[in-house]
C-alpha positions, 0 to 999 in steps of 0.5 A: 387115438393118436399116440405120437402127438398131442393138440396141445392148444389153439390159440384164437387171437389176431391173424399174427398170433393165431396158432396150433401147439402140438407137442410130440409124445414119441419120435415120428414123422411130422410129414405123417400128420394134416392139420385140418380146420373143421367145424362143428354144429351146436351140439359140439357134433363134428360136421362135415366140412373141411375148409383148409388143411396144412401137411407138415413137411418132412421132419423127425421130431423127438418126444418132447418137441413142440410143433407151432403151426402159424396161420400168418405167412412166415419162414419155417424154423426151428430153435433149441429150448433151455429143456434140450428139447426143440420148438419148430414153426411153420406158417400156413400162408393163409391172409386171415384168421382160419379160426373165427366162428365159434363151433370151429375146431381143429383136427389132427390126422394121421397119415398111414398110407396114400396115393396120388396121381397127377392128371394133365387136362383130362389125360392121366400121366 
């Protein structure tokens, strides 16, 4: 179970105000974290299908913090709230509402490690 933050809400209206609210429990590393789309069957069982997925970009947030993820094109920002806390948005750049069926659903990942590699053709570089 995830510690540092929390799926506050999804908001399913139109394209412009579709959204994910996470708020952060603990400082951490937002670039630690995916937001991924997924589907779940009839039985609220989580299927096997990814069909998008945001990494969030490097940033320290502290507890308190709340994190928007928009799935509108936008510029990245962020502002300070009243409490002293700080609200960050980020846009996704995806045309069309990410969550319109009824068994969609979102999914918080944490990242401990990974690696990549880049391949050129059919050649490793």
């Amino acid at each position: 179970m995830l510690t540092e933050l929390k799926i506050e809400a999804l908001i399913q209206r139109e394209h412009a105000e579709e959204r994910v609210m996470l708020r952060a429990l603990e400082d951490c590393e937002l670039s630690n974290y995916i937001i991924v789309d997924h589907t779940f069957d009839e039985h609220r069982n989580l299927s096997d299908k990814i069909r998008h997925s945001f990494w969030f970009p490097k940033q320290q947030v502290k507890a308190g913090d709340i994190i928007f993820l928009y799935t509108k094109s936008g510029r990245d920002r962020f502002f300070k709230n009243i409490t002293k806390s700080t609200s960050y948005a980020y846009f996704w750049d995806i045309d069309s509402n990410v969550w319109n069926d009824f068994y969609d659903g979102v999914i918080l990942i944490k990242i401990d490690s990974f690696t990549s590699k880049y391949f050129k053709g059919n050649v490793t570089d």
